[in-house]
N, C-alpha and C positions, 0 to 999 in steps of 0.2 A: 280324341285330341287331334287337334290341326298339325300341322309341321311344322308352324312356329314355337308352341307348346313342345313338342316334341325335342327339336333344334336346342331350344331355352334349357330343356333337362340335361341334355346330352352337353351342351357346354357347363351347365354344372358341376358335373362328371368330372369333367378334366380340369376345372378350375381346382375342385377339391382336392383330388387325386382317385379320382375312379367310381363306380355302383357302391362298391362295397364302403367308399369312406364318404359316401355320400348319403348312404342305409345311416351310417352309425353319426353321422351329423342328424339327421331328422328323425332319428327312432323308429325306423323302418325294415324291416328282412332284405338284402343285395335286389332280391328274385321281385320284390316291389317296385323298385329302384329299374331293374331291368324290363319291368311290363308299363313301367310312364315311359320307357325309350323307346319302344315299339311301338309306343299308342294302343296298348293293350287295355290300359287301366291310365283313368285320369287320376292327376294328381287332385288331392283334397284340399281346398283352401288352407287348414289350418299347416300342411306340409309346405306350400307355396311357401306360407312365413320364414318357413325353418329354412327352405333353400334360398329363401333372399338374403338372410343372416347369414349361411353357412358362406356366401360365395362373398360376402360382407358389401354386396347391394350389386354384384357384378351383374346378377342375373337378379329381374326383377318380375316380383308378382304379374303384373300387369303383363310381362313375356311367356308366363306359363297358362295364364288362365285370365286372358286379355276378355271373355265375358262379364267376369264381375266385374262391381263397379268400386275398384280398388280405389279411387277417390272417395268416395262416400265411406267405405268402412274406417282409411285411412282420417278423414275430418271425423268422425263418428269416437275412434277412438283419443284424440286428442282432445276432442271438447271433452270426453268423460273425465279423462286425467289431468284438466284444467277445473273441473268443475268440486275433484278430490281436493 
């Protein structure tokens, strides 16, 4: 993970209130939580979700895992649930 990734976790952290109520917002163990702050372990797309939900958009996909192409999954998933 780059330092903007990194930067982006760690401001989630304290928008929530900490590792640990940021683990229990994405369903993750603290110790997870504390190896995306290091840049130990990247975050996984589908937790990116959780933490742009958890922080209620403060910190966004595109800021944790600025490789994908969070436009395309985000049109991807809209045409499906227009197409429902």
């Amino acid at each position: 993970m780059d330092k903007t990734s990194i930067s982006a976790v760690s401001r989630a952290c304290e928008i929530v209130g900490g590792k640990s109520a940021l683990a229990r917002a994405v369903g993750v163990k603290p110790a997870t939580v504390a190896q995306w702050c290091t840049g130990e372990r990247p975050v996984p797309p589908s937790k990116c979700i959780g933490i742009e939900k958890a922080t209620k958009r403060s910190v966004r996909v595109e800021q944790i895992l600025p490789e994908l192409d969070w436009g395309f999954i985000r049109g991807s998933v809209k045409a499906i649930a227009e197409a429902v």
